[in-house]
C-alpha positions, 0 to 999 in steps of 0.5 A, spaced: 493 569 508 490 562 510 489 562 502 497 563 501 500 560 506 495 553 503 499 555 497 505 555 500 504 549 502 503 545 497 508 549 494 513 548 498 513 541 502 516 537 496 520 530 499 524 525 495 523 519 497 530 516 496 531 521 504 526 515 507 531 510 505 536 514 509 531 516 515 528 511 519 520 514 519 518 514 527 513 518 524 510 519 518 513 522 511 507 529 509 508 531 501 502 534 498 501 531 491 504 536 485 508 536 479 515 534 478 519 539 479 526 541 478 532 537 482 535 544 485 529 547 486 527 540 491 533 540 494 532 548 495 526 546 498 527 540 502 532 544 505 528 549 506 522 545 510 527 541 514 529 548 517 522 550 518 523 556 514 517 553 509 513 560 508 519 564 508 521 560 502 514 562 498 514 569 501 505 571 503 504 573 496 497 573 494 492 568 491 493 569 483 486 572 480 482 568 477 485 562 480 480 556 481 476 554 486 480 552 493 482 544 493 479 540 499 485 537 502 485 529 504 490 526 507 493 519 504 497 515 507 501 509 503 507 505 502 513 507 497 513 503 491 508 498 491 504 496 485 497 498 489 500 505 491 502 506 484 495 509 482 496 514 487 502 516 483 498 516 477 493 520 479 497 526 482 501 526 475 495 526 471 492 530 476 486 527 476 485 529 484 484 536 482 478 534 477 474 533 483 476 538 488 481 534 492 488 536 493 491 529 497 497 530 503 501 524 502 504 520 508 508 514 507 510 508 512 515 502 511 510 498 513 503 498 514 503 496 522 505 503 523 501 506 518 494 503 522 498 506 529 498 513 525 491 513 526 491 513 532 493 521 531 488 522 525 494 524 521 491 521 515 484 521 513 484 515 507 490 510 504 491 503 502 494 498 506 495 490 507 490 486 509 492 483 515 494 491 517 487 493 515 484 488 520 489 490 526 488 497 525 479 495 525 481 492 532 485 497 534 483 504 532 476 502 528 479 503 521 474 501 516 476 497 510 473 499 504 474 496 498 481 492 495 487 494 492 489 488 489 489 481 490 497 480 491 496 472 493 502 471 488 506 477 491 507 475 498 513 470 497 517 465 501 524 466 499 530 462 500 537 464 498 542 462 493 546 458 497 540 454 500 535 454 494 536 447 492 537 444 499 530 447 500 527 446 494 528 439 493 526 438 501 522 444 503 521 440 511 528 442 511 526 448 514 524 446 520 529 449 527 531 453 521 531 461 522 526 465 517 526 474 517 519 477 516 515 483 518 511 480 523 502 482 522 504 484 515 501 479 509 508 477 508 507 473 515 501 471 513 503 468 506 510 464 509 505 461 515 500 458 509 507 456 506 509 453 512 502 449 513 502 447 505 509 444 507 506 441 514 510 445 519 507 450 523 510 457 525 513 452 532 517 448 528 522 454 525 524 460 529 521 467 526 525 473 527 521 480 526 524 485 522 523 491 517 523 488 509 529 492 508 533 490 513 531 483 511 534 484 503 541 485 506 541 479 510 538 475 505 544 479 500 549 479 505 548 471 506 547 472 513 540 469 513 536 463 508 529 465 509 525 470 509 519 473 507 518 478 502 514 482 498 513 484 491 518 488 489 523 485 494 522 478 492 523 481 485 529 484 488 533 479 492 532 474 485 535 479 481 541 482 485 542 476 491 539 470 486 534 468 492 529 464 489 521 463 491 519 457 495 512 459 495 508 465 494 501 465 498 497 463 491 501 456 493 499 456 498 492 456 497 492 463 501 488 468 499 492 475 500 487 481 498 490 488 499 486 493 503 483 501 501 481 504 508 478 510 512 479 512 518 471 511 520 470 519 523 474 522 518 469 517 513 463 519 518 464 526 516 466 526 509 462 521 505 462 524 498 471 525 500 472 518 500 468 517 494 472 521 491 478 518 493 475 511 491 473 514 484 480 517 482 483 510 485 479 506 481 480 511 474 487 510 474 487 503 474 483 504 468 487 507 465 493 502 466 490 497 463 488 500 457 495 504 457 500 499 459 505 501 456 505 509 459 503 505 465 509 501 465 514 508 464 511 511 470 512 505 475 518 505 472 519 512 476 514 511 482 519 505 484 526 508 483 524 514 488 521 509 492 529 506 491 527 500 488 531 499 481 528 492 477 528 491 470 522 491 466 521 484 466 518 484 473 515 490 472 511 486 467 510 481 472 507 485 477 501 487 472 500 479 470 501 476 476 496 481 480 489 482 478 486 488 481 478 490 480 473 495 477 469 499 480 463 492 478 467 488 480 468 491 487 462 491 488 461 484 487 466 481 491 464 485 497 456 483 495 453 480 501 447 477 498 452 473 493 454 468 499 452 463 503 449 466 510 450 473 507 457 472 507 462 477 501 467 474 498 471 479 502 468 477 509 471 470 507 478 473 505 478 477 510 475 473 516 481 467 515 485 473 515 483 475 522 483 467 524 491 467 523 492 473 526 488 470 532 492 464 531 499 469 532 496 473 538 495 478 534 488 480 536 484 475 541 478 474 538 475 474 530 471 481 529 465 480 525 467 482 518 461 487 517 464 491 523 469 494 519 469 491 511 463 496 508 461 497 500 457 504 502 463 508 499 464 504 493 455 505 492 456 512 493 460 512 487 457 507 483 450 511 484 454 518 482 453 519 475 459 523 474 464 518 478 461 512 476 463 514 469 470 518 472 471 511 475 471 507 469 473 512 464 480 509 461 483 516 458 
């Protein structure tokens, strides 16, 4: 019985998430990674999981003889339609997460504030995330950060309307008592607040309105605000249909903007060889895109336009040229301690300015030792495992 009703569940917890688009996510969205499935059965199904009747759906037949060992389940949260998350996407269409026992549960945020609040919970065991997220969540709920999505330096964008484009543009000081949207404690914010100081103003010369990133593209759209925060691919979205305009990126700026792998720190206590497993699938299916670009490019074709976003294949293209991401050597390298100055990682200093701006908006109140909650034992984990150094890197 507790083998079909996994079953059934993984069979029957199916989510488009165009439904998150229409439903604020007080709490997190669950899906069990799968194959695609037709429109009618997901509708079918999704009607089924709304209504409680889950299990009704699939009926308590038995497991099916000769069927391969049980998967272990891990719970990975993310946020929709993003570069970092694509490989998340990858893997499960690949199906690379069975190839090491792990059959993920996704849940996904809007934002990574409530995503680290979710922790709280314990309804996800390991994600991707921002990095200003990821330090907020260390001090809050002891999230661990344990290696990077990306670098999204470039990703992370002051962006100025239409109407108001040349004005700024030609004047960036013009922005001051001006009125600028973000997502407040995101690495959007982080990136606008290094813009402002490049420009020589500071968060108390312009007024910050907290915001969602959706709501933030319709007033953007709808003309009803001149600068706001963004990050890709919305910045790709609002130049597209609104024809707002990029005033600086946080790579302008001269700001640094990695994006976090993370763990809650029992969860990764406990389960070590999971969250290996978990970096070795991430790390593959980067492999595989940049040896594959042109498959890669199909499928973040269909990764963004679930998650509701619709751009051309130009700034698709965009994304893989302006954000470099890192192998498993290079992980490794850049949270290297005996590399830096005074034992100090490339990812301790990235992550330690992080943590002083966050300092600096009353986000937290004091800068965490980085080598409380950045830890490269996982990464290690998978580099001295044969078989997952080589599924790591294997570009196939």
């Amino acid at each position: 019985m507790t083998g079909a009703r996994t079953e059934c569940r993984r069979r029957a917890m199916v989510f488009s998430l165009s439904w998150l688009e229409e439903n604020p996510m007080e709490t997190p969205m669950k899906t069990p990674a799968r194959t695609p499935v037709r429109t009618r059965l997901r509708r079918a199904l999704l009607g089924a999981v709304v209504g409680g009747g889950i299990c009704g759906v699939c009926g308590a037949g038995s497991a099916t003889p000769g069927a391969q060992a049980p998967l272990t389940e891990i719970r990975v949260s993310y946020q929709p339609a993003l570069y970092w998350a694509l490989p998340f996407f990858v893997a499960t269409e690949k199906n690379w997460w069975a190839e090491l026992g792990l059959q993920p549960v996704f849940s996904i945020f809007p934002a990574g504030v409530p995503q680290m609040a979710a922790a709280a919970a314990k309804s996800w065991d390991v994600g991707g995330t921002g990095s200003v997220p990821a330090v907020l969540g260390h001090m809050r709920f002891g999230i661990k950060t344990i290696g990077l999505t990306n670098d999204e330096s470039a990703a992370n964008a002051l962006m100025v309307s239409k109407a108001a484009a040349a004005q700024m543009s030609a004047n960036p000081a013009a922005m001051k008592g001006r009125t600028i949207l973000l997502t407040s404690n995101s690495t959007g914010d982080y990136a606008v607040q290094s813009c402002l100081k490049k420009y020589g103003l500071s968060k108390q010369d312009v007024s910050i309105k907290n915001m969602g990133q959706a709501e933030i593209i319709s007033a953007l759209a709808s003309g009803a605000a001149n600068l706001a925060g963004l990050w890709a691919p919305n910045t790709y979205a609002v130049q597209e249909k609104a024809g707002a305009a990029e005033l600086c990126s946080g790579k302008d700026s001269g700001a640094m903007v990695p994006g976090a792998l993370v763990a809650r720190s029992e969860y990764a206590e406990r389960h070590p060889e999971e969250v290996a497993k978990f970096l070795a699938v991430y790390l593959r299916a980067w492999s595989w895109m940049h040896a594959n670009r042109s498959d890669a490019l199909a499928l973040m074709r269909r990764f963004y336009r679930q998650g509701g976003v619709d751009i051309p294949d130009a700034w698709l293209h965009q994304e893989f040229a302006s954000r470099p991401t890192f192998d498993l050597a290079q992980q490794l390298a850049r949270m290297e301690r005996q590399r830096g100055n005074a034992n100090v990682s490339d990812m301790d200093a990235w992550f330690g300015q992080i943590a002083e701006f966050m300092r600096g908006t009353g986000a937290i109140h004091t800068v965490p030792p980085s080598s409380a909650y950045i830890t490269d034992a996982y990464m290690k984990r998978v580099d001295a495992d044969p078989r997952l150094r080589e599924f790591a890197n294997r570009t196939r």
